[in-house]
N, CA, C and O atoms as a CHARMM CRD file, in Angstrom:
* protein
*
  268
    1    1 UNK  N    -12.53900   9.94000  -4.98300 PROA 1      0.00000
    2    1 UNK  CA   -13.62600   8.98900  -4.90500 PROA 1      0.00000
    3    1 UNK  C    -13.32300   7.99200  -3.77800 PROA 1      0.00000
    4    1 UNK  O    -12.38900   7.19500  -3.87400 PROA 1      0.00000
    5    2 UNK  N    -14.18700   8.05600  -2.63000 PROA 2      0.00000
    6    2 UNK  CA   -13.86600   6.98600  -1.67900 PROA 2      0.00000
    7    2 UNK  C    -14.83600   5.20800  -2.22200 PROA 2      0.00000
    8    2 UNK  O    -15.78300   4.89900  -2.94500 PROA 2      0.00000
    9    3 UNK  N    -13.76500   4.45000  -1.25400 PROA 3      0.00000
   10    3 UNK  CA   -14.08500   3.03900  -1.72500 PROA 3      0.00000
   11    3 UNK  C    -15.18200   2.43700  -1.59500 PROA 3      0.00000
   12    3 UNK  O    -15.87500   2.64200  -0.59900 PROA 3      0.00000
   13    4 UNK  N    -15.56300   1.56900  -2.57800 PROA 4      0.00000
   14    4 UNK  CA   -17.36800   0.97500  -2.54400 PROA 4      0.00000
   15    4 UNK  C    -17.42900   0.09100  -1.34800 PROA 4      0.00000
   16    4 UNK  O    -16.58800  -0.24400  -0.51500 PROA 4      0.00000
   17    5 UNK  N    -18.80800  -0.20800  -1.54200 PROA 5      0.00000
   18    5 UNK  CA   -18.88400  -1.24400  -0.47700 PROA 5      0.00000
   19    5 UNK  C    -18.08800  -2.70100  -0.74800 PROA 5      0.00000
   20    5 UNK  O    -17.56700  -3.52600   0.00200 PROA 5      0.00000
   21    6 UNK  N    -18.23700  -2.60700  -2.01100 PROA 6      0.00000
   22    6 UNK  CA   -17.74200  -4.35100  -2.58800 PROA 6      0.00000
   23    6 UNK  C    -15.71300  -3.62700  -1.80600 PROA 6      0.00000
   24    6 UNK  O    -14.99300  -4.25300  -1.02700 PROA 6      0.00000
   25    7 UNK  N    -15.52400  -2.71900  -2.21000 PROA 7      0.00000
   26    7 UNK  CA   -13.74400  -2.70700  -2.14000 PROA 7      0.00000
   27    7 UNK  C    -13.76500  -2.69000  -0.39200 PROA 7      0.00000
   28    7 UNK  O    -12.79600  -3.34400  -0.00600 PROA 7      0.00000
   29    8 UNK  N    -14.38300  -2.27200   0.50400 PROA 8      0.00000
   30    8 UNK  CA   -14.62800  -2.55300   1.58200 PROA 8      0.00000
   31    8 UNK  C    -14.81200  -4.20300   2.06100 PROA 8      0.00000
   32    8 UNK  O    -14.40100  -4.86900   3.01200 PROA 8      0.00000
   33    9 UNK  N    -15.42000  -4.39400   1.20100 PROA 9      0.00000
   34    9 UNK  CA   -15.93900  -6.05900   1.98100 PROA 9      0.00000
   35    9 UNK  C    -14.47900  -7.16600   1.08600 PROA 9      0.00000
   36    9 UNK  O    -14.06300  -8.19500   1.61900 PROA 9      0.00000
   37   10 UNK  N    -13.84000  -6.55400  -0.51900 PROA 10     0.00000
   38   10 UNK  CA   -12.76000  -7.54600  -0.29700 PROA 10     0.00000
   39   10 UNK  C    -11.61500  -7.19700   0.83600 PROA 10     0.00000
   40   10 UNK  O    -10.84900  -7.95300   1.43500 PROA 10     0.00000
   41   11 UNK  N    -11.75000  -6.06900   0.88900 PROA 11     0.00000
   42   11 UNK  CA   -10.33900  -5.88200   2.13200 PROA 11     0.00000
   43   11 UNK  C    -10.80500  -6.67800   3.18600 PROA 11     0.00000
   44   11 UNK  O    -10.10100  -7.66700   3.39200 PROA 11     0.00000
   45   12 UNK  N    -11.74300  -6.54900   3.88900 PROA 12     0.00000
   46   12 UNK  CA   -12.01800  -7.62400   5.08200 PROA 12     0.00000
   47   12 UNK  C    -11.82400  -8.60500   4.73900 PROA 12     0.00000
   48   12 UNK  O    -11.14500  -9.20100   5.57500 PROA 12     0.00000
   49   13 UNK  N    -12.21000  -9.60800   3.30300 PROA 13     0.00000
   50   13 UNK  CA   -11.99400 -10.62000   2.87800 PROA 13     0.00000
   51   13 UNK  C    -10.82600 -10.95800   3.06700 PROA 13     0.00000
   52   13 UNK  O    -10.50100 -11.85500   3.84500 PROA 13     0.00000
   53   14 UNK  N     -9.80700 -10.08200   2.17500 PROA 14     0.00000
   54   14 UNK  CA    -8.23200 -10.29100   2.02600 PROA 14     0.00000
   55   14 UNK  C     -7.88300 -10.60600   3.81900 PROA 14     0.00000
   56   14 UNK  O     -7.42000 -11.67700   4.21000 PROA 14     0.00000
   57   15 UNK  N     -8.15800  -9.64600   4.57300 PROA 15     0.00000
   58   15 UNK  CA    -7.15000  -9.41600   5.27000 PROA 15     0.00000
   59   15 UNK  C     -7.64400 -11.05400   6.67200 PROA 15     0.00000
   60   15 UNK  O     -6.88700 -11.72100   7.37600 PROA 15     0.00000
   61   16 UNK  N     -8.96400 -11.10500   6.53500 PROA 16     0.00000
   62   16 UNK  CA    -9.27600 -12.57300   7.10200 PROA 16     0.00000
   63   16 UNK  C     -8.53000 -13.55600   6.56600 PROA 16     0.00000
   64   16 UNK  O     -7.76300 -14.28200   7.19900 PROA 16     0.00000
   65   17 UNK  N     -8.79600 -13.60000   5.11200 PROA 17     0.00000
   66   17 UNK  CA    -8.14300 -14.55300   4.94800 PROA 17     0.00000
   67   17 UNK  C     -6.52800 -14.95200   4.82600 PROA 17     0.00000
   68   17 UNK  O     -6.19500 -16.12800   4.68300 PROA 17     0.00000
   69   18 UNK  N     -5.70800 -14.03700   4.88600 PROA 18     0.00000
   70   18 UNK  CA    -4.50700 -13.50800   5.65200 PROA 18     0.00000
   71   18 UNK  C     -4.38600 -14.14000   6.81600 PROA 18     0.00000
   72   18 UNK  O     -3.54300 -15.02700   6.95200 PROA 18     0.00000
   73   19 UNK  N     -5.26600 -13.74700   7.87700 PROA 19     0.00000
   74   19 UNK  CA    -5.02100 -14.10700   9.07800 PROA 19     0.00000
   75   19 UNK  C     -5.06700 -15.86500   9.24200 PROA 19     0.00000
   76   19 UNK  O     -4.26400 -16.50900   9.91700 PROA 19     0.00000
   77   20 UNK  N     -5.85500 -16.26000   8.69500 PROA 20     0.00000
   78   20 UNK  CA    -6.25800 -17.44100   8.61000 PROA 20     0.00000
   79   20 UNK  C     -5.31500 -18.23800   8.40000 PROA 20     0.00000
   80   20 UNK  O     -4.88100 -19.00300   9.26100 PROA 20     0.00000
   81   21 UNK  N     -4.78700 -18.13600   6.96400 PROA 21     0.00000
   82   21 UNK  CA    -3.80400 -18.60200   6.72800 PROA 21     0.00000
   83   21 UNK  C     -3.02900 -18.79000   7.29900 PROA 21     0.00000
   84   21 UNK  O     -2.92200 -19.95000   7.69900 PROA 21     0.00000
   85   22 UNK  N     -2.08900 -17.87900   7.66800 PROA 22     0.00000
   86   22 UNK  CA    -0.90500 -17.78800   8.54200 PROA 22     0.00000
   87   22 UNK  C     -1.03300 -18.84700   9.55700 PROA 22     0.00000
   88   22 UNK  O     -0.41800 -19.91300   9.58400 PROA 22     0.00000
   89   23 UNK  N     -1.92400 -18.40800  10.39900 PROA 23     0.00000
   90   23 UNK  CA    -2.70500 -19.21600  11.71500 PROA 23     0.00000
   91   23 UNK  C     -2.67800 -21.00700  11.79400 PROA 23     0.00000
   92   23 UNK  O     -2.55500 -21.84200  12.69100 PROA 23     0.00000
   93   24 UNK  N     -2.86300 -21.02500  10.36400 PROA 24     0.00000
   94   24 UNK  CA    -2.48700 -22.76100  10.19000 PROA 24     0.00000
   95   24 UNK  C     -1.53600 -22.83600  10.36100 PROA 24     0.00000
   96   24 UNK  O     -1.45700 -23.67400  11.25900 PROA 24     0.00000
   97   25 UNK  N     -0.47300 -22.47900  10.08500 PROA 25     0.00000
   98   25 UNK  CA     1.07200 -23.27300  10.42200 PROA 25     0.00000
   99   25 UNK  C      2.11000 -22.68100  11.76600 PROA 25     0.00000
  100   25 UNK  O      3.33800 -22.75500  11.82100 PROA 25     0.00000
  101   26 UNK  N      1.07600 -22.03100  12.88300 PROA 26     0.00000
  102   26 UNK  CA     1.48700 -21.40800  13.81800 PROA 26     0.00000
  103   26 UNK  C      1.29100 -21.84600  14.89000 PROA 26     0.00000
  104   26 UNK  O      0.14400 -22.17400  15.19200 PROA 26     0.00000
  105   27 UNK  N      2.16400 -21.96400  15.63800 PROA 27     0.00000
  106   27 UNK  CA     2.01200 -22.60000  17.42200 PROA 27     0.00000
  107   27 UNK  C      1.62100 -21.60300  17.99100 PROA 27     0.00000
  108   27 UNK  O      1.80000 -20.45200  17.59200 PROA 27     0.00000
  109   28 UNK  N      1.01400 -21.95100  19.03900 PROA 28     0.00000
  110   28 UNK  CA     0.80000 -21.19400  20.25800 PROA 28     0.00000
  111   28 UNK  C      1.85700 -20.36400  20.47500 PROA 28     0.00000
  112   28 UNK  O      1.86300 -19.16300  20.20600 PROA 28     0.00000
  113   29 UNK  N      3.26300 -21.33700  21.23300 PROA 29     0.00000
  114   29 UNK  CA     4.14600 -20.56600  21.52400 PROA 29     0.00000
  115   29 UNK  C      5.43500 -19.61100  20.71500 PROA 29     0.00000
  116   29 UNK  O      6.29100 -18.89200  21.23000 PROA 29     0.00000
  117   30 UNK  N      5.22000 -19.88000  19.50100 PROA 30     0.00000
  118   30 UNK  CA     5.73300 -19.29500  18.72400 PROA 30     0.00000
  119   30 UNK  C      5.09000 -18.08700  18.45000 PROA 30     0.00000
  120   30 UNK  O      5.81200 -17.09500  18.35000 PROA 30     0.00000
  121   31 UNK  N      3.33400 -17.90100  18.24300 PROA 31     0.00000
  122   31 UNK  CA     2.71300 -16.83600  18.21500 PROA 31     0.00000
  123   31 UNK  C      2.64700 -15.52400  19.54100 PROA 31     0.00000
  124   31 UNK  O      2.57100 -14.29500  19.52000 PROA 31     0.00000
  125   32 UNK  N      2.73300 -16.67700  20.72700 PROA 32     0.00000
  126   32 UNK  CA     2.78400 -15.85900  21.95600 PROA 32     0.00000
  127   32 UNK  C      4.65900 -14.85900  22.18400 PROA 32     0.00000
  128   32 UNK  O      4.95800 -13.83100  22.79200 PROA 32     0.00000
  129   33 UNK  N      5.35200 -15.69200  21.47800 PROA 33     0.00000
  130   33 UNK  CA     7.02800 -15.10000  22.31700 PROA 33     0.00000
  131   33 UNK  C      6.84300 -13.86100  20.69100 PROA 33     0.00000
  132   33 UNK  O      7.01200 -12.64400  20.76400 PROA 33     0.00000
  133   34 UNK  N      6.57000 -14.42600  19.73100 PROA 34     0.00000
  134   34 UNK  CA     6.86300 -13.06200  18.76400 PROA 34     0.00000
  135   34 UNK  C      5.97700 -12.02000  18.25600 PROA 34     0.00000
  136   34 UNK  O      5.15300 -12.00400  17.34100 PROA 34     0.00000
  137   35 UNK  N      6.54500 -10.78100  19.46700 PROA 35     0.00000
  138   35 UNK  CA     5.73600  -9.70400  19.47300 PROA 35     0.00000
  139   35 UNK  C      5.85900  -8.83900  17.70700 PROA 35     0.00000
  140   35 UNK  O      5.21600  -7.80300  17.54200 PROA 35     0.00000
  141   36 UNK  N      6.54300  -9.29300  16.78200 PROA 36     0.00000
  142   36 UNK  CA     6.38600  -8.60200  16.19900 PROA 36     0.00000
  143   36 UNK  C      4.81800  -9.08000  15.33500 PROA 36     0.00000
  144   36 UNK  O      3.85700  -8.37800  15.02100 PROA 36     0.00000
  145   37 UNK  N      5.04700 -10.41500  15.15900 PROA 37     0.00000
  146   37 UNK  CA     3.74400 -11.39300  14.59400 PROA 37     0.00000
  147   37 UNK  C      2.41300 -10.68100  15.23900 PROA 37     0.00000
  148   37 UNK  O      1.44500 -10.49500  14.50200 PROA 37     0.00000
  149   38 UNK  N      2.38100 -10.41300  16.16800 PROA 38     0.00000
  150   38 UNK  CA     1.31000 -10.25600  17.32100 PROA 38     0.00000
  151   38 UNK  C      1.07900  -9.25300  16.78300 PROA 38     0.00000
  152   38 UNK  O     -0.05700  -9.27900  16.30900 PROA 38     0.00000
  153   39 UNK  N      2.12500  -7.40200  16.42000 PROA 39     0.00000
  154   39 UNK  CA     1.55400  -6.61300  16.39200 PROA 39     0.00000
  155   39 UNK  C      0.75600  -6.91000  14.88700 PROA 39     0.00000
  156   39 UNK  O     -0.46500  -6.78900  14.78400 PROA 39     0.00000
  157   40 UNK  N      1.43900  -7.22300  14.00500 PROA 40     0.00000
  158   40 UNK  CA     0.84500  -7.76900  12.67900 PROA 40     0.00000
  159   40 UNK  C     -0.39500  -8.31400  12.83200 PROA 40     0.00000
  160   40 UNK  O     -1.24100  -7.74900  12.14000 PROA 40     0.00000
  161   41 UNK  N     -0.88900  -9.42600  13.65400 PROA 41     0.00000
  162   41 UNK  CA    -2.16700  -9.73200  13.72300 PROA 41     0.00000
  163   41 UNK  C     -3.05200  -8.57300  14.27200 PROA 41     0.00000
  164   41 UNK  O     -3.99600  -8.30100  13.53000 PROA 41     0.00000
  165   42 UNK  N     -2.94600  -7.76300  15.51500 PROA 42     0.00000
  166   42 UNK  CA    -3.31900  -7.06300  16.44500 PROA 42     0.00000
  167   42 UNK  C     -3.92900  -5.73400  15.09200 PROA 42     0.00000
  168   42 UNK  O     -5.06700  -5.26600  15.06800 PROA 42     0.00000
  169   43 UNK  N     -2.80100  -5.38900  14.10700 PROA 43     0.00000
  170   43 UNK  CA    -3.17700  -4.51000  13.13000 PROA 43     0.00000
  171   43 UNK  C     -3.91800  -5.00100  11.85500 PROA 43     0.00000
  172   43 UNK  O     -4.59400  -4.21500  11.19100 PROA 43     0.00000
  173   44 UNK  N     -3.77300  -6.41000  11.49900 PROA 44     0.00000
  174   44 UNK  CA    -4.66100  -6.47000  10.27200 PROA 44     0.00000
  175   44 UNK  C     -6.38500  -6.53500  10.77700 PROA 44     0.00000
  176   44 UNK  O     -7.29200  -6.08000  10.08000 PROA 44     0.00000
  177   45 UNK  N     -6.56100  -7.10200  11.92800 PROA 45     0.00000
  178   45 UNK  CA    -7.77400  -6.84200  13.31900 PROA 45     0.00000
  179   45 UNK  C     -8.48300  -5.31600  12.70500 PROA 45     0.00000
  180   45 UNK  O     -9.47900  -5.01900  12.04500 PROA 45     0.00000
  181   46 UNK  N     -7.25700  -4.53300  13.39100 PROA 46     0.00000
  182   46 UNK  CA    -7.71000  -3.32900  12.87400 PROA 46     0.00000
  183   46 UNK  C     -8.00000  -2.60900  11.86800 PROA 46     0.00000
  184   46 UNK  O     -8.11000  -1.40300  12.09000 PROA 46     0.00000
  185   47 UNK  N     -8.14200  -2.93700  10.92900 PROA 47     0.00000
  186   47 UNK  CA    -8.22500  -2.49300   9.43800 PROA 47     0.00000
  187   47 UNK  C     -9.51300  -3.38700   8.91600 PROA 47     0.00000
  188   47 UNK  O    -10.35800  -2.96700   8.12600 PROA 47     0.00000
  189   48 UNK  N     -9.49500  -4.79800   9.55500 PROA 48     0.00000
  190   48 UNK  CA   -10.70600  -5.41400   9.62700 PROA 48     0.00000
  191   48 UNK  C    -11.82800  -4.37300  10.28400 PROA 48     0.00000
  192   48 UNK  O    -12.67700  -3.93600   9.50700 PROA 48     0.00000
  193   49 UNK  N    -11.87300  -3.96900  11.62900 PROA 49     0.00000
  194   49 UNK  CA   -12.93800  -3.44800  12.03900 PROA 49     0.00000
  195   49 UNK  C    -12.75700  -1.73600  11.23200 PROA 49     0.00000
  196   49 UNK  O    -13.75300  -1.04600  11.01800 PROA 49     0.00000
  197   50 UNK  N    -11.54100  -1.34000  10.92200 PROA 50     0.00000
  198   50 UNK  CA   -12.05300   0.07100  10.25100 PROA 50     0.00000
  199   50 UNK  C    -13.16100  -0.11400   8.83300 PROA 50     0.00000
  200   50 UNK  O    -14.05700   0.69000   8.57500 PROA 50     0.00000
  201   51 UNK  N    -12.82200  -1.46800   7.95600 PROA 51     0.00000
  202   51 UNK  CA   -12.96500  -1.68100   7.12600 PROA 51     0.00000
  203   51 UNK  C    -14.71000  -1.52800   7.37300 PROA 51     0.00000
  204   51 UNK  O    -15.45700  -0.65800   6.92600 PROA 51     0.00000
  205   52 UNK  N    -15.01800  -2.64200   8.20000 PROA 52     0.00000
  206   52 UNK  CA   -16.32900  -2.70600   8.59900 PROA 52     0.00000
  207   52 UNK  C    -17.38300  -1.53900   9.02200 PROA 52     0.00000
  208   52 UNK  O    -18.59400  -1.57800   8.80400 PROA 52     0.00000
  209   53 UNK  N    -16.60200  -0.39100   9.73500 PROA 53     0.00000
  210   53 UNK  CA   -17.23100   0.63200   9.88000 PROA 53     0.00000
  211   53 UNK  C    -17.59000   1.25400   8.77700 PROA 53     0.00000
  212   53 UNK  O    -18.73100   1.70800   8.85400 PROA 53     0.00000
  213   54 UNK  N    -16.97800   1.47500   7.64700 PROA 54     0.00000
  214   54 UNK  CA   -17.60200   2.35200   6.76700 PROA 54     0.00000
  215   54 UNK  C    -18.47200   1.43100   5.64000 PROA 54     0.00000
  216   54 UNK  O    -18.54000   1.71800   4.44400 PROA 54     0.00000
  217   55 UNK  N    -19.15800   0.19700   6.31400 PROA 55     0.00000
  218   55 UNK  CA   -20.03600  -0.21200   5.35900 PROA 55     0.00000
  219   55 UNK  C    -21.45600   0.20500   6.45400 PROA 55     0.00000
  220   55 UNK  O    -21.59500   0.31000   7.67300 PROA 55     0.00000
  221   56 UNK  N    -22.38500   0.36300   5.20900 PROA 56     0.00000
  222   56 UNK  CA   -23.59300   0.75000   5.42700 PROA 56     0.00000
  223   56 UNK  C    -23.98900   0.24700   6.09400 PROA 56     0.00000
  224   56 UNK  O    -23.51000  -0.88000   6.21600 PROA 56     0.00000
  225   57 UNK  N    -25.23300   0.65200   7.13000 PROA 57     0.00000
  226   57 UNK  CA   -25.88000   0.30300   8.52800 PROA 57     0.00000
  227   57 UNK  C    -26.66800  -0.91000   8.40000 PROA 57     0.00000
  228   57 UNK  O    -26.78800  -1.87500   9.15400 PROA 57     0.00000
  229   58 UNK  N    -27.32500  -0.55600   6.94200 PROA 58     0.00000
  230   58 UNK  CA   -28.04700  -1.86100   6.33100 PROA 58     0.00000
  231   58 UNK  C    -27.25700  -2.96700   6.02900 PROA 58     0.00000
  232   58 UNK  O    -27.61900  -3.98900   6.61200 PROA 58     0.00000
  233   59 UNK  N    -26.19600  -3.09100   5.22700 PROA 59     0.00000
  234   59 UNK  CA   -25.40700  -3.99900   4.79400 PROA 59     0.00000
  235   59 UNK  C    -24.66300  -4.73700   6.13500 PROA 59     0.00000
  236   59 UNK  O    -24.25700  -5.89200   6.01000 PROA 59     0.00000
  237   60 UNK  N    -24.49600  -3.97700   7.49000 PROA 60     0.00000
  238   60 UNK  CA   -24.01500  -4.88600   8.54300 PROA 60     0.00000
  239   60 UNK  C    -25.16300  -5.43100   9.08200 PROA 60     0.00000
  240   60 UNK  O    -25.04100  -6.52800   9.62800 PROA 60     0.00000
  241   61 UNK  N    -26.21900  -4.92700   9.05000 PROA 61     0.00000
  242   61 UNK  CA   -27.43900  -5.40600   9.61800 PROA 61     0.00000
  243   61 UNK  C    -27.94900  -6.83700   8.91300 PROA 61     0.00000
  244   61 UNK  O    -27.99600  -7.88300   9.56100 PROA 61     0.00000
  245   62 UNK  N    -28.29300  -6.75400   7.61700 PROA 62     0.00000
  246   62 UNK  CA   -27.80800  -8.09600   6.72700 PROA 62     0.00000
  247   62 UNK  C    -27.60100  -8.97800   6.85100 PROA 62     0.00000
  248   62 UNK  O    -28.14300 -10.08300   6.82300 PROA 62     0.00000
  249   63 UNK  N    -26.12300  -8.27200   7.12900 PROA 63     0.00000
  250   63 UNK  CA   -24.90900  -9.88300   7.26100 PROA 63     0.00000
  251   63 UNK  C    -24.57900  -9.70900   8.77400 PROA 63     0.00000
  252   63 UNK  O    -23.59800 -10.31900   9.20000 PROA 63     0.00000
  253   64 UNK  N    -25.31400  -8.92500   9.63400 PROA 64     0.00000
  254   64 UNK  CA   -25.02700  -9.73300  11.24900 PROA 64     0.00000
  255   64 UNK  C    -24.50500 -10.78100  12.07400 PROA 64     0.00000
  256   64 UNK  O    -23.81700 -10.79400  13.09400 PROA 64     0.00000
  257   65 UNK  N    -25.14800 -11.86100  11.17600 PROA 65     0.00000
  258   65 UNK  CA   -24.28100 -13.16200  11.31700 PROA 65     0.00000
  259   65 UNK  C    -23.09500 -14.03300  10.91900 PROA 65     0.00000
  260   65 UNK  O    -22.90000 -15.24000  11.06300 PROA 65     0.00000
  261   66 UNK  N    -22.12700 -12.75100  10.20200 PROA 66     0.00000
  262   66 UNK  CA   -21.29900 -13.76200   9.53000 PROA 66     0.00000
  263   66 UNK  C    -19.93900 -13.74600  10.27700 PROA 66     0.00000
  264   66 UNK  O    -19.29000 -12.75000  10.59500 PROA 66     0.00000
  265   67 UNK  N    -19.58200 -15.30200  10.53500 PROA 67     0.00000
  266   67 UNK  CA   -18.70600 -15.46700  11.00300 PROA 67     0.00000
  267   67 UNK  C    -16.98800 -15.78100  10.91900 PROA 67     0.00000
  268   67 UNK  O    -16.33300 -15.91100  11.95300 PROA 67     0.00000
């Protein structure tokens, strides 16, 4: 059984708000010198936009605007 739309839209949830988090207590230059942090952001990104692809054409159309 592949995942609903709702288990789709908390993973984007989770993984934003992941990013977010982190992001508050992070410098610039601390984010820029550690490539491992970077690939970590660079990949939860990605799982964000895979996540997004497999929601319905309607349901991105919808929520178009959310930021």
């Amino acid at each position: 059984m592949s995942p609903s739309a709702r288990e789709y839209s908390q993973h984007i949830l989770d993984k934003t708000t992941n990013i977010m988090t982190s992001a508050t207590s992070l410098d610039k230059t601390n984010f820029v010198q550690d490539k491992t942090l970077k690939r970590a952001y660079v990949r939860s990104i990605e799982v964000i936009g895979e996540a997004v692809k497999q929601l319905s054409d309607g349901l991105r159309q919808k929520y178009n605007a959310v930021e």
